[in-house]
LOSEPA-473261 format. One record per residue (C-alpha): residue number from 1; residue in three letters; chain; x, y, z. Coordinates in Angstrom, 2 decimals. Layout:
N
num, residuo, cadena, x, y, z
NUM, ALA, A, X, Y, Z
...
***
This chain:
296
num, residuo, cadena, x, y, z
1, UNK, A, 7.34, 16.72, -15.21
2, UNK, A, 10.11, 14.50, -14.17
3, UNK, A, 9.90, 11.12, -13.53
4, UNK, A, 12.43, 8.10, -13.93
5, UNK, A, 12.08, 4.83, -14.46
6, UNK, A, 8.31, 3.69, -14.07
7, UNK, A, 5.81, 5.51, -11.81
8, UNK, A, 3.52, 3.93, -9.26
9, UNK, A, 0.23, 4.61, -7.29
10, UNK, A, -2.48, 3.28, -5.97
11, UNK, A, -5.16, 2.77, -8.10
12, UNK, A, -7.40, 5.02, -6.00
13, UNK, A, -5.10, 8.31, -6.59
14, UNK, A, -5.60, 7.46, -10.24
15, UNK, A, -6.97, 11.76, -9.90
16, UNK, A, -4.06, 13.07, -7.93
17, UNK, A, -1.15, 15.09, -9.27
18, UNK, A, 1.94, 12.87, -9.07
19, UNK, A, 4.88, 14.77, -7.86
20, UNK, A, 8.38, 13.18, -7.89
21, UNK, A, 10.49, 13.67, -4.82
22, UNK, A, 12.62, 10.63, -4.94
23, UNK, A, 13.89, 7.60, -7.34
24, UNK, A, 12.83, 4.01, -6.90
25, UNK, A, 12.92, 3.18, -3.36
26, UNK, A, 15.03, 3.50, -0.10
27, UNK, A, 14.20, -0.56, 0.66
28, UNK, A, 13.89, -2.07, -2.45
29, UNK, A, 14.58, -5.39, -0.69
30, UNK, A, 10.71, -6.72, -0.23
31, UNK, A, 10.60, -10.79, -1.53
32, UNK, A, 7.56, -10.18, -3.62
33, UNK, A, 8.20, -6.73, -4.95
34, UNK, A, 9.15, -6.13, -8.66
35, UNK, A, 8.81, -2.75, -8.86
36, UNK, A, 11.79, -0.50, -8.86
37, UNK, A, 14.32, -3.58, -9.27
38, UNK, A, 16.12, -1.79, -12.10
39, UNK, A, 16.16, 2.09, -10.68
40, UNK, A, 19.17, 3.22, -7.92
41, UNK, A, 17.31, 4.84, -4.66
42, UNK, A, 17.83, 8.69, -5.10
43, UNK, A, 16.31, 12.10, -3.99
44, UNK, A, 14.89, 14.12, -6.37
45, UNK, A, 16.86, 17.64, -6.51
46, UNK, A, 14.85, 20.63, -5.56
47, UNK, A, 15.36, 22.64, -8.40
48, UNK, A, 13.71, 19.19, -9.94
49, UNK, A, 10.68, 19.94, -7.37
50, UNK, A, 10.77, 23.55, -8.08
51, UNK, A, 10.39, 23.21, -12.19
52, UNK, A, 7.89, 20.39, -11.53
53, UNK, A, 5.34, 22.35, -9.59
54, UNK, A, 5.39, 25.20, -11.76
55, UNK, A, 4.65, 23.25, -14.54
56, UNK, A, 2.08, 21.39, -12.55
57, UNK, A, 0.77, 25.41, -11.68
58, UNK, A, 0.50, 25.90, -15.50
59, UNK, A, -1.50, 22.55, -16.57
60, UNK, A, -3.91, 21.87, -13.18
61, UNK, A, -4.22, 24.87, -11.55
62, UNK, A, -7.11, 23.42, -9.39
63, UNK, A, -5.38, 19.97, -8.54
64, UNK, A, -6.56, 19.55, -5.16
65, UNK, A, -4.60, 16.30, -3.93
66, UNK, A, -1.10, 15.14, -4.80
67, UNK, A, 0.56, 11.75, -4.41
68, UNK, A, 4.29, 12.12, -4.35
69, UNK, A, 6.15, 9.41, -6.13
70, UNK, A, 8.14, 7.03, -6.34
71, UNK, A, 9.10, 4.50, -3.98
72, UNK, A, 8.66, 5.14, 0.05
73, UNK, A, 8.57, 9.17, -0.55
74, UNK, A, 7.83, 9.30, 3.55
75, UNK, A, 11.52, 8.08, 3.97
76, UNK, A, 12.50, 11.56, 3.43
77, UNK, A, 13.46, 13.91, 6.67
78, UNK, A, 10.36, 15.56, 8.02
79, UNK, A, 12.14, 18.97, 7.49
80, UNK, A, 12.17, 18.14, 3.24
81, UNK, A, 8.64, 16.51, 3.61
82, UNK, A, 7.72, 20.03, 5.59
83, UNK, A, 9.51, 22.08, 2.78
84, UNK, A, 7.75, 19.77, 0.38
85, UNK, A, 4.75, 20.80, 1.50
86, UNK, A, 4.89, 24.44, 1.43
87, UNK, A, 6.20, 24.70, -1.99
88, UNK, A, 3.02, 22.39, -2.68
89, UNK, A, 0.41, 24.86, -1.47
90, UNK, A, 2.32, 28.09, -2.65
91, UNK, A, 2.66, 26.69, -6.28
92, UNK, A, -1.08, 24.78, -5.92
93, UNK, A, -3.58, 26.95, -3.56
94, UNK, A, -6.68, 24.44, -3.92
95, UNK, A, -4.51, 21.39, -2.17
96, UNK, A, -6.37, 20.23, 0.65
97, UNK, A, -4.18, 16.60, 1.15
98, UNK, A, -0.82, 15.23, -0.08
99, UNK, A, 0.02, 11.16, 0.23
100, UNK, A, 2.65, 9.45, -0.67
101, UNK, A, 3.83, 5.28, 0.25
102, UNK, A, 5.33, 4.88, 3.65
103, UNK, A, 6.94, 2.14, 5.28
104, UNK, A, 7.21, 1.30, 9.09
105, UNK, A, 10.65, 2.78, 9.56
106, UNK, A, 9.57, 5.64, 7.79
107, UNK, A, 7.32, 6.46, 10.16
108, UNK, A, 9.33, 5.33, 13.56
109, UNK, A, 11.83, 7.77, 12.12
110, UNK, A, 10.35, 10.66, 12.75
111, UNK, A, 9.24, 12.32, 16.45
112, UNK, A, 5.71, 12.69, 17.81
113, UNK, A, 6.03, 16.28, 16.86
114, UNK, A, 7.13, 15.81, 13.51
115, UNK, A, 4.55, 13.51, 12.81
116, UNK, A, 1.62, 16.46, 13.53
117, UNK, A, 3.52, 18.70, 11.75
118, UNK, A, 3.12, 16.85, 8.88
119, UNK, A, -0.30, 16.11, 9.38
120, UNK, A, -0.79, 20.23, 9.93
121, UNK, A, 0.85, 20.99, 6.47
122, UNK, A, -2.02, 18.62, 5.09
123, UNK, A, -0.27, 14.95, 4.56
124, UNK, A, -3.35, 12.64, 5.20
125, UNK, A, -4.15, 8.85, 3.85
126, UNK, A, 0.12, 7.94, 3.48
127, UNK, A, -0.37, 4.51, 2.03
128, UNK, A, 1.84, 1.77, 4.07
129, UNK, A, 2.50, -1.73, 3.46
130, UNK, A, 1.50, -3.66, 6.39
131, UNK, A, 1.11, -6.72, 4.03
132, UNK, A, 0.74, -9.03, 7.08
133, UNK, A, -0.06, -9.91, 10.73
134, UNK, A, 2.20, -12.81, 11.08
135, UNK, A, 5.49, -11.59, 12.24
136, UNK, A, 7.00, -14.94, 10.21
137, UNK, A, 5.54, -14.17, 7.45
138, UNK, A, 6.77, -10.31, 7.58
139, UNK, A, 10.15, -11.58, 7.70
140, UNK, A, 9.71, -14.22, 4.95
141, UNK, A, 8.94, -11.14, 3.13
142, UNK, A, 11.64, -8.72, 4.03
143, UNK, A, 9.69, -5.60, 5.24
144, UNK, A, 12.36, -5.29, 8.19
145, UNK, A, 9.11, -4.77, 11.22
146, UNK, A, 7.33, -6.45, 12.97
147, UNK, A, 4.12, -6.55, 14.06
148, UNK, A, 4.26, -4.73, 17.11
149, UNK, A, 6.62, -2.42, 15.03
150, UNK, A, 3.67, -1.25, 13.12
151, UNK, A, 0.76, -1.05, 15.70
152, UNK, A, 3.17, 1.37, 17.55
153, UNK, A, 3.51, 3.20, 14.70
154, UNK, A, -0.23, 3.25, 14.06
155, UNK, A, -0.78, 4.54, 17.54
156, UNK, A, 1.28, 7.66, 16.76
157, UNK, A, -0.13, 8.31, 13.65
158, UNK, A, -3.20, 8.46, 15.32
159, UNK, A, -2.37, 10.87, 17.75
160, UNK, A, -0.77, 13.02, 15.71
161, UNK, A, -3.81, 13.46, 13.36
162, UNK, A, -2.22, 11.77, 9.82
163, UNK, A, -4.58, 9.42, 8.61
164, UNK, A, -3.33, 6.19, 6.68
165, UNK, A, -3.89, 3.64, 4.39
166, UNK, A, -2.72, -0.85, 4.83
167, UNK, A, -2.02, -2.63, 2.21
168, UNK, A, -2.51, -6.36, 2.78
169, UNK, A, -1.38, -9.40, 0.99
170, UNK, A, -3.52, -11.87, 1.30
171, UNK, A, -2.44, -15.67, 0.55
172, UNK, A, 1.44, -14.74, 1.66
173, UNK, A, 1.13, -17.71, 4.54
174, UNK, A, 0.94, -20.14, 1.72
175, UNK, A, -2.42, -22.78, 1.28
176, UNK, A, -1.40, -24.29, 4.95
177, UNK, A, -2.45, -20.91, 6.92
178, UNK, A, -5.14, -19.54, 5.26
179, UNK, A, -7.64, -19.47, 8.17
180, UNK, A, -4.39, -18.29, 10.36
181, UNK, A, -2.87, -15.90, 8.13
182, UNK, A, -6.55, -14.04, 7.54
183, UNK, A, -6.97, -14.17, 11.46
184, UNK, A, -4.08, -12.48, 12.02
185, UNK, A, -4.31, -10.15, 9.42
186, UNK, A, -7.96, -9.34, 10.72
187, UNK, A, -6.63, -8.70, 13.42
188, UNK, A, -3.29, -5.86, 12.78
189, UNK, A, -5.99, -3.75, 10.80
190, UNK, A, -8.64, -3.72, 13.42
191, UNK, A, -6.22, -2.79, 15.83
192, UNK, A, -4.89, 0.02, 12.69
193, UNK, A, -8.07, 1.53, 12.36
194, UNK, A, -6.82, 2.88, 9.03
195, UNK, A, -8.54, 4.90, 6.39
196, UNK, A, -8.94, 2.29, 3.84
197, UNK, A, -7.58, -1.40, 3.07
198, UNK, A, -6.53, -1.57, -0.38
199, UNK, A, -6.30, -5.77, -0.38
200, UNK, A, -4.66, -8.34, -3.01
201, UNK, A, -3.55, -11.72, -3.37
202, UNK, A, 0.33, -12.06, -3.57
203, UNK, A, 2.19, -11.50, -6.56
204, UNK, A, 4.61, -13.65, -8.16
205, UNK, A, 6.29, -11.14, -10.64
206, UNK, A, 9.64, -12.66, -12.56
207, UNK, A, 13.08, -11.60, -11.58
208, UNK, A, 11.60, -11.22, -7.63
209, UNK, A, 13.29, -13.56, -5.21
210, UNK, A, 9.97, -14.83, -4.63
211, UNK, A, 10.18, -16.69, -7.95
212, UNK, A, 13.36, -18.85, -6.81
213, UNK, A, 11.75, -19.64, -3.74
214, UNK, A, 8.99, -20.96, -5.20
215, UNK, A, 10.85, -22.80, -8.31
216, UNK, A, 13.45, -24.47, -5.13
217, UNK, A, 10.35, -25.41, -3.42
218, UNK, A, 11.31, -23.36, -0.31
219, UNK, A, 7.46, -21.30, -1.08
220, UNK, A, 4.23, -22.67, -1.71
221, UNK, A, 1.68, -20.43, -3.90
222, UNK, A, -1.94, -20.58, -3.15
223, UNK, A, -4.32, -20.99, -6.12
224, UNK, A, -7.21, -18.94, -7.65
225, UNK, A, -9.41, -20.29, -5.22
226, UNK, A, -7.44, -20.68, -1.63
227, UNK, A, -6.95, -16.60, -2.19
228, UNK, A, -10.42, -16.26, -2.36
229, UNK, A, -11.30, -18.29, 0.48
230, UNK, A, -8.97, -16.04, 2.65
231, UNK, A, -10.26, -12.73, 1.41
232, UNK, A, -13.50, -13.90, 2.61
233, UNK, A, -12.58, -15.26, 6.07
234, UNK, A, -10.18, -12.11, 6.44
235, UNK, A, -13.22, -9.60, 5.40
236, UNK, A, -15.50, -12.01, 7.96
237, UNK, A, -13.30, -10.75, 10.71
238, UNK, A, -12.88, -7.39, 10.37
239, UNK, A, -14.33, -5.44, 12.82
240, UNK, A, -13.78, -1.50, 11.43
241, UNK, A, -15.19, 2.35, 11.87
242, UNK, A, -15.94, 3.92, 8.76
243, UNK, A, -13.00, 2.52, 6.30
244, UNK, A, -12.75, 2.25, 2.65
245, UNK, A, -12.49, -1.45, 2.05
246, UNK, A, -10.38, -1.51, -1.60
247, UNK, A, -9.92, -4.98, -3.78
248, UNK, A, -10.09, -3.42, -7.19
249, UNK, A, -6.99, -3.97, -8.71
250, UNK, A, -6.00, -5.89, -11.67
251, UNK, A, -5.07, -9.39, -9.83
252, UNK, A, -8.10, -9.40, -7.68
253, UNK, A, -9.85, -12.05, -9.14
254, UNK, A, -13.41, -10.48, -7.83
255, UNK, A, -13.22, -6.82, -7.71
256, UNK, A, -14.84, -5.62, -4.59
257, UNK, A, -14.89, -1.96, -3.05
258, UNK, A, -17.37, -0.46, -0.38
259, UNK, A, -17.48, 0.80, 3.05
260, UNK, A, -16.91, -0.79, 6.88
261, UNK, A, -19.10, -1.73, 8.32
262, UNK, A, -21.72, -0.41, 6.12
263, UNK, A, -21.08, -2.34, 3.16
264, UNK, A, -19.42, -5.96, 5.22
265, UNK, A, -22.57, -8.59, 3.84
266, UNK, A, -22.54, -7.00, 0.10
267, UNK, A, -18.64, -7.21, -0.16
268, UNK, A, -18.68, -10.46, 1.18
269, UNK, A, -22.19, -11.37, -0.63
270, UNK, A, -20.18, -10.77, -3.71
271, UNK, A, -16.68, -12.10, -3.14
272, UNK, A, -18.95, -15.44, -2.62
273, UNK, A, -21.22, -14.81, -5.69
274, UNK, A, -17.89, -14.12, -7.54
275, UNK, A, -16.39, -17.06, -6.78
276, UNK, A, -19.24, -18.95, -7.84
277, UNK, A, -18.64, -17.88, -11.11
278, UNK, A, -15.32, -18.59, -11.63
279, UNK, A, -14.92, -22.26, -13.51
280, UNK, A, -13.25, -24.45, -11.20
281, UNK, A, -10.28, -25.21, -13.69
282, UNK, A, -9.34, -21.50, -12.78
283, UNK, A, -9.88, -22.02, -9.05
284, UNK, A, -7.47, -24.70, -8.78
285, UNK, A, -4.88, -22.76, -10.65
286, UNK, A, -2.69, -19.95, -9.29
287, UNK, A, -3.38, -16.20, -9.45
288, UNK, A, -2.40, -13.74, -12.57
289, UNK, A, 1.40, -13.55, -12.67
290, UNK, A, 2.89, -10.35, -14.13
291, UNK, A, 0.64, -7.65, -12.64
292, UNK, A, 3.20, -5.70, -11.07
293, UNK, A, 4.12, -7.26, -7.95
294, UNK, A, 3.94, -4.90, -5.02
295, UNK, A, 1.06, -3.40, -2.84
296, UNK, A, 3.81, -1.02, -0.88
***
């Protein structure tokens, strides 16, 4: 299998084949985001693709999801996503559902019509990077949309049939906004509907711009504590159909995972049980640096 540089997924397709169909990523611009800094944005060749899923035919015959990596995958023309796809299911019968990361402009790209046809060939639960409902705080971090930007884009994805996934940053506002910033958060996803929220505090990874903006005093980092308090309120206000919420990464501080609105009380019965816990020396101090710094 080829892959350059180092690979990323979520932590829920830890059981999905990952297929390489581009290098790093097409933005590669986001404040926060340390994670294809050192590789040049490229597109896998086919014959690449080709080799790839043969192999991938040999080893796990009965894969039945892939994730293609790296970067924004979904940046690619809906024609090579398409192609993508049947070469998937030829080489890999039992694949019921491909997902990849996806960005806003990835998505405006492509037509109403593409959009279903992508859904049809079986891409379902694309994982994009809302990371906020503040339309300041968006720009702050360089996704290049806005708000409104993505709730049109959700709209379309719904009509088309393609399920997705948000990511959301909590604690991005700064200690200030908290009660704001998880308002307005609350607020994008229950208007997303998605799939699943995969949620985490912000990241402050070294050799991100983030890090300079904090060191020049232009940024201020919420601690331990003020992320957790924001989890909570934003969890408090959500207000969603049958979604996956997801905080089980390494920098959540309480791991949490269950289902809306099924599970809402216990999540938030143990984000608040959690935080009990923690001393308060580790409260007042900021979140886990290091733990590679984007939720794209």
């Amino acid at each position: 299998m080829h892959y350059d540089g180092m690979t990323f997924r979520p932590p829920y397709e830890a059981g999905s084949l990952l297929l390489q169909v581009t290098r790093g990523c097409s933005h590669n611009a986001c404040t926060f985001c340390s994670m294809y800094r050192e590789v040049s944005f490229a597109i896998s060749p086919l014959e690449e693709i080709v080799d790839d899923l043969a192999e991938a035919a040999w080893e796990f015959p009965g894969v039945s999801r892939v994730f293609l990596v790296n970067g924004d995958a979904f940046c690619l023309p809906a024609d090579a996503l398409l192609n993508i796809a049947e070469m998937i299911h030829e080489a890999l019968p039992n694949v019921r559902s491909i997902g990849c990361y996806a960005r806003i402009p990835n998505v405006s790209s492509k037509t109403d019509g593409e959009l279903a046809a992508l859904a049809a060939a079986g891409y379902n639960n694309i994982n994009i990077g809302v990371e906020s409902g503040l339309d300041d705080v968006l720009a702050f971090m360089n996704k290049c949309f806005t708000v409104d930007d993505a709730l049109r884009q959700f709209e379309r994805l719904h009509a088309a049939g393609l399920p997705f996934n948000v990511n959301i940053i909590n604690a991005a506002a700064g200690p200030k906004r908290i009660a704001e910033h998880a308002a307005a958060n609350a607020a994008v996803v229950n208007a997303a509907q998605p799939t699943l929220i995969f949620v985490s505090p912000l990241h402050v990874d070294p050799g991100t711009p983030l890090v300079g903006l904090i060191e020049r005093g232009e940024f201020e980092e919420c601690t331990l504590g003020q992320y957790l308090e924001e989890e909570i309120a934003f969890l408090e206000d959500l207000e969603l159909d049958d979604c996956v919420f997801f905080g089980v990464h390494v920098s959540n501080p309480v791991p949490v995972n269950g289902w809306l609105p099924r599970d809402k009380e216990a999540l938030l019965a143990a984000l608040r049980a959690g935080m009990a816990r923690i001393p308060q020396a580790e409260l007042d101090a900021h979140p886990n640096k290091g733990t590679e710094g984007s939720l794209r």
